[in-house]
PANU-178401 format. One line per 8 residues: their letters; for each residue z negated, y, x negated of N, C-alpha, C, O. Coordinates in steps of 0.1 Angstrom, whole numbers, plus 5000, padded with zeros to 4 digits. Layout:
<recs>
A	Z/Y/X/Z/Y/X/Z/Y/X/Z/Y/X ~ ...
</recs>
This chain:
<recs>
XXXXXXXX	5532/5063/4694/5524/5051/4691/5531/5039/4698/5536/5038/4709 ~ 5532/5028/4685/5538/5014/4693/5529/5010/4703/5517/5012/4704 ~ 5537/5001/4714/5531/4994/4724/5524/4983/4722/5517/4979/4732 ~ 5525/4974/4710/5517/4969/4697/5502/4978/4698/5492/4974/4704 ~ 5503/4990/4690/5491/4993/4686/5484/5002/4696/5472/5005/4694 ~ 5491/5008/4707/5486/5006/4720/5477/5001/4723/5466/5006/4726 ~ 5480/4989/4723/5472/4973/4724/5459/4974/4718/5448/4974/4725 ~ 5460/4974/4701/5450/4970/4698/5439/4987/4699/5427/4987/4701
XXXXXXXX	5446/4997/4698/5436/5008/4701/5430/5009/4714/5420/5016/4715 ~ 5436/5001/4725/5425/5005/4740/5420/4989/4737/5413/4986/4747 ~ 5421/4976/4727/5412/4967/4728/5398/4973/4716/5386/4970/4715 ~ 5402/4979/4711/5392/4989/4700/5380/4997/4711/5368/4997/4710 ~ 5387/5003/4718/5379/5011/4729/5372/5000/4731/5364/4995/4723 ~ 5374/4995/4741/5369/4981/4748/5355/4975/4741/5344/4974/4746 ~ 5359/4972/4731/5350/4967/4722/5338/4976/4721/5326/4973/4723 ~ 5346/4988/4718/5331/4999/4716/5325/5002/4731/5314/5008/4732
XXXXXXXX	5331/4999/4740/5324/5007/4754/5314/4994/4755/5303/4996/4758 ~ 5317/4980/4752/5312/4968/4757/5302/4973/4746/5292/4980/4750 ~ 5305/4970/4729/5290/4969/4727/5279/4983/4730/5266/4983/4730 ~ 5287/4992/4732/5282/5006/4736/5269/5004/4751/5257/5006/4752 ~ 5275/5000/4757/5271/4989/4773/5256/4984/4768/5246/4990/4772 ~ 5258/4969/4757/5255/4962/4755/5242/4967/4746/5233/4959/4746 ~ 5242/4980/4738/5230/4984/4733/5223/4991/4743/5211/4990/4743 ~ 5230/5000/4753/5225/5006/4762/5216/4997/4770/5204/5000/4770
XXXXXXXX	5219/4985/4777/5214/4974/4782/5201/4974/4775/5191/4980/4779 ~ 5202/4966/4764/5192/4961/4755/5184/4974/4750/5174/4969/4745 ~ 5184/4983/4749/5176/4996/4746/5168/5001/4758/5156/5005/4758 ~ 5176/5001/4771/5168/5003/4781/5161/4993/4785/5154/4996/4794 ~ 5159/4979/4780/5152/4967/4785/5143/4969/4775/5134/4962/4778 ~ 5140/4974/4766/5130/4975/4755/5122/4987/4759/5111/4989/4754 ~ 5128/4996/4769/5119/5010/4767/5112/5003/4787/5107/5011/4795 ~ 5112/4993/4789/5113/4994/4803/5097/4983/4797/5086/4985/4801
XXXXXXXX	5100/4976/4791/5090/4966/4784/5078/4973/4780/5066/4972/4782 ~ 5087/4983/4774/5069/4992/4764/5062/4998/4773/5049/4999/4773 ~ 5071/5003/4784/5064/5013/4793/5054/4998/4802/5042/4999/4801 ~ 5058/4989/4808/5051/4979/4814/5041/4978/4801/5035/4988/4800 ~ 5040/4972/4795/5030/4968/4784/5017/4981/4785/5005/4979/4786 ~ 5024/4995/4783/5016/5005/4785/5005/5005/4797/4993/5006/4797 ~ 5016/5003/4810/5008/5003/4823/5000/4996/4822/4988/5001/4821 ~ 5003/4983/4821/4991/4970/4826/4975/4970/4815/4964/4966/4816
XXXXXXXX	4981/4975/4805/4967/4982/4797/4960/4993/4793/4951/4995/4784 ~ 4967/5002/4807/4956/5014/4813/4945/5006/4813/4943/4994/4810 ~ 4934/5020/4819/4920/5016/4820/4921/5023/4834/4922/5035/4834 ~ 4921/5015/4846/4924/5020/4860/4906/5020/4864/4895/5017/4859 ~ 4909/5025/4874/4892/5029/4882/4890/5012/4890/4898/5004/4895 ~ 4876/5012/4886/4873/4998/4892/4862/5000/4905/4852/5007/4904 ~ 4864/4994/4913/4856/4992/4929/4842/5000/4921/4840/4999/4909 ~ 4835/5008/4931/4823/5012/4927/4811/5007/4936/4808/5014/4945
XXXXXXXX	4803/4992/4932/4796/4989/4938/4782/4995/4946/4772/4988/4948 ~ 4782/5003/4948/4776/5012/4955/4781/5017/4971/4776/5022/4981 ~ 4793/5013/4968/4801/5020/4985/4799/5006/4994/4800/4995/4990 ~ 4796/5011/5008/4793/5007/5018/4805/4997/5022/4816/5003/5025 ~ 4804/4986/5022/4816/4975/5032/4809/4974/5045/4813/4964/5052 ~ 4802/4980/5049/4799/4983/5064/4791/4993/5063/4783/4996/5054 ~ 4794/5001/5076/4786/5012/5080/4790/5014/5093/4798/5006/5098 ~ 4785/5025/5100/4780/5030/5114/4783/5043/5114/4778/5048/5104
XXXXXXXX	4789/5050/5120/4793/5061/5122/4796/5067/5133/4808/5064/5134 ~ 4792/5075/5144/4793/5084/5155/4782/5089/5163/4771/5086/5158 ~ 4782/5092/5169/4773/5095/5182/4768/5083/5187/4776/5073/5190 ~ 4756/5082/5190/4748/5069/5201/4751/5072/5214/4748/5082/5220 ~ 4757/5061/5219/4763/5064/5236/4778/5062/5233/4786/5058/5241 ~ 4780/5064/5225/4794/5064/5226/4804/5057/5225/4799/5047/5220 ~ 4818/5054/5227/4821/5035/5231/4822/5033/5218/4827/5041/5210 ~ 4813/5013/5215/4818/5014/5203/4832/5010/5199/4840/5007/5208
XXXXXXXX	4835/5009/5191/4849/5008/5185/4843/5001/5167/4836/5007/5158 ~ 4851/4984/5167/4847/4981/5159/4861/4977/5151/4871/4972/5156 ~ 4859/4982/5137/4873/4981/5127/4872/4978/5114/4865/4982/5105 ~ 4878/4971/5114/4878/4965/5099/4891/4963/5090/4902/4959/5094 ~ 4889/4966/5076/4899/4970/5068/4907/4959/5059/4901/4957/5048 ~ 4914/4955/5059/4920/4941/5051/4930/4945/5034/4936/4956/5035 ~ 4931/4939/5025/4943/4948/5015/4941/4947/5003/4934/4938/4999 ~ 4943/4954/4997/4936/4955/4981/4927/4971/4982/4922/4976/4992
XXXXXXXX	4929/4974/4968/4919/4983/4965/4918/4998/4973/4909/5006/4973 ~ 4933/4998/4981/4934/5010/4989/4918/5006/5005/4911/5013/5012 ~ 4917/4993/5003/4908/4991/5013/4894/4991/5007/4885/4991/5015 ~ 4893/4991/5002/4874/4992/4993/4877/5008/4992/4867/5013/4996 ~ 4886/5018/4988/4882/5029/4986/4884/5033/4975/4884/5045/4974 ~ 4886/5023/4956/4888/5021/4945/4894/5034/4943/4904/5037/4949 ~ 4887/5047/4932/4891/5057/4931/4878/5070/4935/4877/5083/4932 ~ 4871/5061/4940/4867/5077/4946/4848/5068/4949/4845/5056/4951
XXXXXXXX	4841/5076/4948/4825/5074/4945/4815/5071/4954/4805/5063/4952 ~ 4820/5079/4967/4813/5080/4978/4824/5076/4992/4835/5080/4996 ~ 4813/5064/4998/4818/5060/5013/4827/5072/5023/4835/5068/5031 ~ 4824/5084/5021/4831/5096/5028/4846/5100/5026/4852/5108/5033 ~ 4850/5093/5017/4855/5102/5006/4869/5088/5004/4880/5091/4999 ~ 4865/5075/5011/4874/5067/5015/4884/5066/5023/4885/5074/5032 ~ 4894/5056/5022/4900/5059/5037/4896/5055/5047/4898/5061/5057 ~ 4888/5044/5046/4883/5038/5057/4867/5049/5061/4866/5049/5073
XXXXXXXX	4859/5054/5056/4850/5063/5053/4855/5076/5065/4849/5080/5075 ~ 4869/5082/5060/4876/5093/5067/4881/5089/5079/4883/5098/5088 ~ 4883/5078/5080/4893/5075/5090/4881/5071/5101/4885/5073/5112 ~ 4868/5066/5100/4860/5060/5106/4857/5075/5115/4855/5077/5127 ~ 4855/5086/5102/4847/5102/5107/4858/5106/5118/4853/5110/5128 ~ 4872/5104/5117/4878/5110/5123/4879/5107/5133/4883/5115/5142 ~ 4875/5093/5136/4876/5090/5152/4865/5088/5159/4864/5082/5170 ~ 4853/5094/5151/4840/5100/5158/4843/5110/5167/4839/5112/5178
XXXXXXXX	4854/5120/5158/4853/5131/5168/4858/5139/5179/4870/5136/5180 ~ 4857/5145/5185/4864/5155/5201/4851/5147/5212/4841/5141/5210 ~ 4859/5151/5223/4849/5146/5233/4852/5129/5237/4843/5122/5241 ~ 4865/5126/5235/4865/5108/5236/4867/5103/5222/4876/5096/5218 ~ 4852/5109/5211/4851/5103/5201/4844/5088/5200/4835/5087/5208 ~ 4846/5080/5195/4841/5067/5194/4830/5067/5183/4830/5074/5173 ~ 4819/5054/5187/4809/5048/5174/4815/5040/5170/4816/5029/5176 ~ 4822/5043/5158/4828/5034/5150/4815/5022/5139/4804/5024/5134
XXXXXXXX	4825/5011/5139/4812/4998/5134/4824/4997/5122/4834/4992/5128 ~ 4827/5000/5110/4835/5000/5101/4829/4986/5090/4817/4984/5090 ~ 4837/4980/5084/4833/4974/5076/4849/4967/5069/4857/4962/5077 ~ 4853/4965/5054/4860/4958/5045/4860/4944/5043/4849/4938/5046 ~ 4867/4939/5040/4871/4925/5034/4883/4925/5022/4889/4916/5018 ~ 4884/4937/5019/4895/4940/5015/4889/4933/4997/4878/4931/4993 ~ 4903/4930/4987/4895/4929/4975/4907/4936/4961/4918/4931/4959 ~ 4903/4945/4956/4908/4952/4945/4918/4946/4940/4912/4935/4935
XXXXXXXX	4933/4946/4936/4941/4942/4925/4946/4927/4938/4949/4917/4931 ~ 4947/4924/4952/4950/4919/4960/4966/4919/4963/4972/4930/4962 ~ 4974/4905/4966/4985/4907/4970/4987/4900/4984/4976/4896/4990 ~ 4997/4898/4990/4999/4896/5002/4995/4881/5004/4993/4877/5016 ~ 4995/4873/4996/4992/4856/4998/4976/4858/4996/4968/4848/4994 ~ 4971/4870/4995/4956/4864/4992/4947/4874/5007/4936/4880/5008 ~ 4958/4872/5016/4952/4880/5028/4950/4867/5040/4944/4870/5050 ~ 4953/4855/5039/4950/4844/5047/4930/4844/5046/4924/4840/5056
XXXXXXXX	4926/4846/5038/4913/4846/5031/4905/4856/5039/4895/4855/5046 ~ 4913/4868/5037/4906/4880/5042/4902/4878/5054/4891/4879/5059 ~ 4917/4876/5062/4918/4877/5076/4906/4864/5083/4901/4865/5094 ~ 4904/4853/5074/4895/4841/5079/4882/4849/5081/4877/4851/5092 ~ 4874/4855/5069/4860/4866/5070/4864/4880/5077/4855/4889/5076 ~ 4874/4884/5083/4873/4892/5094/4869/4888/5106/4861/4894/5113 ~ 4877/4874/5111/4871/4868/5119/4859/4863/5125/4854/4861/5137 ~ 4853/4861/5110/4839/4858/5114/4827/4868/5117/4824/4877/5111
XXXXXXXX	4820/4862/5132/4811/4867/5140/4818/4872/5152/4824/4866/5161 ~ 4816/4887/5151/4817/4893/5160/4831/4898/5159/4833/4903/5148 ~ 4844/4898/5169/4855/4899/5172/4858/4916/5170/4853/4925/5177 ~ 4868/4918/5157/4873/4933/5155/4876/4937/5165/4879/4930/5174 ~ 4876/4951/5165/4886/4954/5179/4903/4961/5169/4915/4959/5172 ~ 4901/4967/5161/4913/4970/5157/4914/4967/5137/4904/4971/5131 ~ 4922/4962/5132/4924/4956/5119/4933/4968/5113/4945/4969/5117 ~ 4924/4977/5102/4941/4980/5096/4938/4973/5081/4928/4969/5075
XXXXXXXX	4953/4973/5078/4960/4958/5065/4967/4973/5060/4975/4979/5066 ~ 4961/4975/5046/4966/4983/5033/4969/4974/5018/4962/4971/5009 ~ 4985/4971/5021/4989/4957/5011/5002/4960/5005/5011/4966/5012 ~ 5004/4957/4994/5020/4961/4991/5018/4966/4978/5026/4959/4971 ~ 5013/4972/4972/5015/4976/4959/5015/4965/4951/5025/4965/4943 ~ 5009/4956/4950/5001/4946/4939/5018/4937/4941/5025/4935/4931 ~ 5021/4933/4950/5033/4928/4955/5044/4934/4943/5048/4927/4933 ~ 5048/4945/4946/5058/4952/4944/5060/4956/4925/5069/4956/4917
XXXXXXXX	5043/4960/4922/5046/4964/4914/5049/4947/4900/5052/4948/4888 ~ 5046/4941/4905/5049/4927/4902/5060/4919/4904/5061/4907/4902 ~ 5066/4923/4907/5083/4922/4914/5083/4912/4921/5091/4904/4919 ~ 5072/4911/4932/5071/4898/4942/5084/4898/4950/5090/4908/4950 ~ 5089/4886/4956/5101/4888/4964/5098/4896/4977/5089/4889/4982 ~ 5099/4904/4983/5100/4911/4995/5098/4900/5005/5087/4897/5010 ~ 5112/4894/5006/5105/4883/5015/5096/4875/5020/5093/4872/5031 ~ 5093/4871/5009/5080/4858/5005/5069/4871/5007/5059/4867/5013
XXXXXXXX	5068/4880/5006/5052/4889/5007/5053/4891/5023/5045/4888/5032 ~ 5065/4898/5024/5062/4900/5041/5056/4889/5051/5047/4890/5059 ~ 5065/4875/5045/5059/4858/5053/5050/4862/5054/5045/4864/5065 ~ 5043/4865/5040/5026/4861/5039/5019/4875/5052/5010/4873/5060 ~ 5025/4885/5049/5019/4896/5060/5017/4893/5073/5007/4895/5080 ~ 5029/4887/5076/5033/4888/5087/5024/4872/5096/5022/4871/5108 ~ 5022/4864/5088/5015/4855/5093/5001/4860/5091/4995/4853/5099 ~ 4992/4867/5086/4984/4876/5087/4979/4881/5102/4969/4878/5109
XXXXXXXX	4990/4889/5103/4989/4896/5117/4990/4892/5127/4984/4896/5137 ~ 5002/4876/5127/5000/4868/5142/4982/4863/5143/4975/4865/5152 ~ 4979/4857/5132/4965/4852/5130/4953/4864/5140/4944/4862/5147 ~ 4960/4879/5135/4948/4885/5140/4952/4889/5155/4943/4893/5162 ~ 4963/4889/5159/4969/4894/5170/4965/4883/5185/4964/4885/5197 ~ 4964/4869/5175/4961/4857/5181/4945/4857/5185/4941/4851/5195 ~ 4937/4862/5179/4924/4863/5178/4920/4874/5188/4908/4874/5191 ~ 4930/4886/5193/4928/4894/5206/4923/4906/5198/4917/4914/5204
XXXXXXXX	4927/4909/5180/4925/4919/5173/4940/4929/5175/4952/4924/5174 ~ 4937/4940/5177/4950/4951/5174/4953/4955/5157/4944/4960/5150 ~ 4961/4953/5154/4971/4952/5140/4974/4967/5136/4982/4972/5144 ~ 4972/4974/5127/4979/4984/5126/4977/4978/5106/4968/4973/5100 ~ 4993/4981/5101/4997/4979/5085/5006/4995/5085/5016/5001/5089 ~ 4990/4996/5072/5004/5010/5064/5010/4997/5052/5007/4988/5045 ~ 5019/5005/5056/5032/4996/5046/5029/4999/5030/5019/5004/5028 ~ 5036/4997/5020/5033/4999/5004/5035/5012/5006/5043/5019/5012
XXXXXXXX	5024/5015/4999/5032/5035/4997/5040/5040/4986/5045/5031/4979 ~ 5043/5051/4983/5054/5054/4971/5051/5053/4963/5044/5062/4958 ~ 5054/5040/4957/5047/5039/4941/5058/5050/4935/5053/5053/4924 ~ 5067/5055/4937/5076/5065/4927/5068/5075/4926/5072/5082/4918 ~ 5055/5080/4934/5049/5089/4931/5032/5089/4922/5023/5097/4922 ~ 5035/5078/4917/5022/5073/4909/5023/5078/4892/5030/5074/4884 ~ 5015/5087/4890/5016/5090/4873/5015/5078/4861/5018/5078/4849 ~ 5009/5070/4869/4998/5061/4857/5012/5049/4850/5011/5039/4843
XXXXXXXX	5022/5055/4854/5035/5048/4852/5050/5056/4846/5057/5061/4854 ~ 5053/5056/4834/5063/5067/4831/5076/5063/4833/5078/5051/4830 ~ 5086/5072/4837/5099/5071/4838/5107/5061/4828/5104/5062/4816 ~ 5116/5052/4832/5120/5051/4842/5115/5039/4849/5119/5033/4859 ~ 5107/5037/4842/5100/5024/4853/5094/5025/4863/5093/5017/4872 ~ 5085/5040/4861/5085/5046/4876/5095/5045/4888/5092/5043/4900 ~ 5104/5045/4884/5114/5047/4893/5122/5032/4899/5129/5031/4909 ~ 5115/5022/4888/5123/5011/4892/5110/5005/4900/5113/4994/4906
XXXXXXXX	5094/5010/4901/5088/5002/4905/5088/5010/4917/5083/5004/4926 ~ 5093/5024/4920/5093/5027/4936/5103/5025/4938/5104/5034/4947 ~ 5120/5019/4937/5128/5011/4940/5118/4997/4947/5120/4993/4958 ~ 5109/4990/4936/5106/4977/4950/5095/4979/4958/5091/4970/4966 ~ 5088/4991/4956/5081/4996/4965/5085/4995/4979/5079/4988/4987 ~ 5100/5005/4981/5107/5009/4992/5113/4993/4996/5113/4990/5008 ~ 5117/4985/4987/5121/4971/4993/5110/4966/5001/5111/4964/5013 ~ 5095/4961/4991/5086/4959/5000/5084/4960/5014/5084/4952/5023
XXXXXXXX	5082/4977/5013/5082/4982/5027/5088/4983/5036/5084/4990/5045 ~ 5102/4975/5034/5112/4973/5047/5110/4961/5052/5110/4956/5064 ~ 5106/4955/5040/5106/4934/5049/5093/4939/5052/5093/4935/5063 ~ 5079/4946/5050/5066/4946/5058/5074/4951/5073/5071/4944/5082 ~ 5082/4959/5074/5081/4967/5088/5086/4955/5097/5084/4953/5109 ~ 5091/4949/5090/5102/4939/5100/5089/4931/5102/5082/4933/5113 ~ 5084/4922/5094/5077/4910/5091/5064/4916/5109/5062/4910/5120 ~ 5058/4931/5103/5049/4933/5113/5047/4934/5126/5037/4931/5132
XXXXXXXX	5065/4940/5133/5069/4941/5137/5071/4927/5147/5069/4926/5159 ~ 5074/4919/5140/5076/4906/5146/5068/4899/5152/5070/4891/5161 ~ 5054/4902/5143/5043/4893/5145/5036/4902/5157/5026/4897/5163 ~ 5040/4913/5161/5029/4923/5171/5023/4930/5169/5015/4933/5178 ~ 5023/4939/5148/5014/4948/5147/5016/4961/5150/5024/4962/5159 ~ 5014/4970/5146/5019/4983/5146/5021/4989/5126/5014/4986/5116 ~ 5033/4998/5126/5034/4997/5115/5035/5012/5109/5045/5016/5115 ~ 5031/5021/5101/5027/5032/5092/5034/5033/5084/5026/5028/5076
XXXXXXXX	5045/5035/5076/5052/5040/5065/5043/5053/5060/5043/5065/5061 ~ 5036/5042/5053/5023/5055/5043/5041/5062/5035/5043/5073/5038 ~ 5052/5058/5027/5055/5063/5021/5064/5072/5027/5065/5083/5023 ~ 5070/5067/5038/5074/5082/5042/5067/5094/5043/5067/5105/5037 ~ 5057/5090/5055/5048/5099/5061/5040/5107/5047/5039/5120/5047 ~ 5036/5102/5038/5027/5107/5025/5033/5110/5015/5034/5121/5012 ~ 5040/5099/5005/5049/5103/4994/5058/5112/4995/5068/5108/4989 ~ 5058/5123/4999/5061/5137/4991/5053/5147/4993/5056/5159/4992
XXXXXXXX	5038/5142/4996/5024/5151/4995/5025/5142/4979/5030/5148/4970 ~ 5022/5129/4977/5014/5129/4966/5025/5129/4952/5022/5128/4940 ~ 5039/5132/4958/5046/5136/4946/5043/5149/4942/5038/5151/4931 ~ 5045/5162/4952/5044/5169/4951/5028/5177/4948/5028/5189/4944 ~ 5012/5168/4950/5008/5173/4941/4994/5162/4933/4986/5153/4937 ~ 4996/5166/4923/4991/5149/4915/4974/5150/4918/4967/5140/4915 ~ 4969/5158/4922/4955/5157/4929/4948/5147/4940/4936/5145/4943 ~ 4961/5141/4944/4962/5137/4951/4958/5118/4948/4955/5110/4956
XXXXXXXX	4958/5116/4933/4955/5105/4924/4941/5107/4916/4938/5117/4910 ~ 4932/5093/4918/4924/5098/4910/4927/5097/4898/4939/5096/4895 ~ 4915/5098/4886/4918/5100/4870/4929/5090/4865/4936/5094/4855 ~ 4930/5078/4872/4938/5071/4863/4952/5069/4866/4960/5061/4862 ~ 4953/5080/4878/4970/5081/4882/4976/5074/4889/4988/5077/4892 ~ 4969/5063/4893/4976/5049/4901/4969/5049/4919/4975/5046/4930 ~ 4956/5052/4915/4947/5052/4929/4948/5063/4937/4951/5073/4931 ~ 4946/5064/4950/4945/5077/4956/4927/5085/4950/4918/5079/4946
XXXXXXXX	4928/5096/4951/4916/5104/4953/4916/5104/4967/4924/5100/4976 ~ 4901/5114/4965/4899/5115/4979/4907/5121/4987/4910/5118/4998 ~ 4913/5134/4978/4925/5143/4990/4939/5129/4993/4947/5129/5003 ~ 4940/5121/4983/4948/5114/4986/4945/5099/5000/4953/5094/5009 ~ 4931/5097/4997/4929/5094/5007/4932/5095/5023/4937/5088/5032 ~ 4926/5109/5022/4921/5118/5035/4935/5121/5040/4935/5126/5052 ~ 4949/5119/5034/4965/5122/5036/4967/5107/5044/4970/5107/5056 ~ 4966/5099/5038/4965/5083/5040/4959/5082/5053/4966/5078/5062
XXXXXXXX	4945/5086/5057/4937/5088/5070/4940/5094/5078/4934/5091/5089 ~ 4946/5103/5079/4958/5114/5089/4964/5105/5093/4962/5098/5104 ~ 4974/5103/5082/4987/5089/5089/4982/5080/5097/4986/5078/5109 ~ 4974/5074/5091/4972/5061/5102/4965/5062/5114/4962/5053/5122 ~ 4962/5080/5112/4951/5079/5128/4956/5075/5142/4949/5067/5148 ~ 4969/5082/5149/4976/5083/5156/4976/5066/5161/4973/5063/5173 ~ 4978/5057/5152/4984/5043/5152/4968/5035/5156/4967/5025/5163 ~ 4959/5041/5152/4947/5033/5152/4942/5044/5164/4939/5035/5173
XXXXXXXX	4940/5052/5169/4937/5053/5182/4944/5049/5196/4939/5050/5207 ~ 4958/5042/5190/4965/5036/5198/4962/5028/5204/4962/5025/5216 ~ 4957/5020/5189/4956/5006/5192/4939/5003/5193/4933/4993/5196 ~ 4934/5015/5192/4917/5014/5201/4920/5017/5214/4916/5008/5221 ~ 4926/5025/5221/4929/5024/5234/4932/5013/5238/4926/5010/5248 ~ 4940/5004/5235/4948/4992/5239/4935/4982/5240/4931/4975/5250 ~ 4930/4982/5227/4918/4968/5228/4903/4974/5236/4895/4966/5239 ~ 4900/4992/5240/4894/4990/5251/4899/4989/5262/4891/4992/5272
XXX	4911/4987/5265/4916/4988/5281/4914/4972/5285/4914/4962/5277 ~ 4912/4972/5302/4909/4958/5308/4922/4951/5306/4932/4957/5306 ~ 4922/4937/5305/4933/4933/5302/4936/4921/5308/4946/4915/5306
</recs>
């Protein structure tokens, strides 16, 4: 073969790998579209007004310990029927119990389908009355799965937590959890929406970090329980169930007994 048509047979290639590329491109942006269009017109589980944004839980006598939940729908409980069966529900029972169990004073501000700029609001009606002793902030999906910038959501977090840190509240934030392990979303956009999942959740650690909270990597610590079993989601694949919950309430116990020790010690 001439060094002529050399030429034009690897500019022939060329041509086919580009538009080869170039349908590839545009084929995957069309299947990434349908799959989004799909998601956002699920029929997801909606807050069940019946569940408790405050309640009382432990032994009488016993110190209280007052906590309140900040976030979207992982903080109302969204998924699951009964106050028990929440995170904040579970997480309240769990630090009722042993012999330095606490009366926990539980109560939400949290509001369903919530992103990180709409927690300045929250954190204002946490404030009000009677002074929390420990805040946990469940925020990040709504961010993420929306392709918020990472940075711009953390700002908003992280000025959150100076607010409540400033106020003499203890901070504990689970970070976004693995949206890669969410059904209610099919490949490959699953995959690209727990790519900014995991972005999220590096600018939260930093952001919280900075401001004085304590910080939970729900996706490490949990996402490969709820990959590994989908029970773990209620019916509509996106929310935790209750077992998914009760995984979520483990994680953050450690962090929130911490940080109850810290706000009852003399200071």
């Amino acid at each position: 073969m001439s060094e002529r048509n050399s030429r034009v047979e690897l500019a022939r290639v060329g041509r086919a790998a580009a538009l080869s590329l170039l349908a590839g491109t545009v084929g995957g942006a069309a299947v990434l579209a349908g799959e989004a269009f799909v998601a956002r017109n699920r029929r997801y589980a909606q807050p069940e007004l019946g569940l408790a944004l405050r309640a009382t839980v432990g032994r009488l006598g016993a110190p209280p310990l007052r906590l309140v939940l900040l976030g979207d729908a992982a903080a109302l409980g969204v998924g699951v029927a009964h106050f028990d069966d929440t995170v904040g529900g579970q997480l309240a029972n769990l630090l009722t119990e042993g012999p330095t169990g606490r009366r926990v004073h539980l109560s939400s501000v949290g509001v369903s389908g919530s992103r990180s700029t709409d927690l300045a609001t929250q954190v204002a009606r946490a404030l009000l009355g009677e002074r929390p002793d420990v805040a946990v902030i469940l925020i990040g999906a709504h961010d993420a799965t929306t392709l918020r910038r990472p940075s711009d959501t953390a700002a908003y977090l992280g000025g959150a937590v100076r607010r409540l840190c400033d106020a003499g509240v203890e901070v504990v934030v689970g970070t976004c959890p693995d949206l890669g392990a969410v059904r209610a979303i099919a490949p490959p956009l699953r995959q690209v929406v727990g790519w900014a999942g995991r972005r999220t959740a590096r600018a939260q650690t930093v952001a919280v970090l900075e401001a004085g909270g304590t910080v939970v990597d729900l996706a490490a610590e949990t996402g490969p329980v709820f990959r590994a079993d989908s029970a773990t989601l209620c019916h509509d694949g996106f929310h935790p169930s209750a077992d998914g919950y009760r995984v979520w309430a483990h994680a953050l116990l450690p962090a929130v007994v911490a940080a109850a020790s810290v706000s009852s010690s003399p200071h």
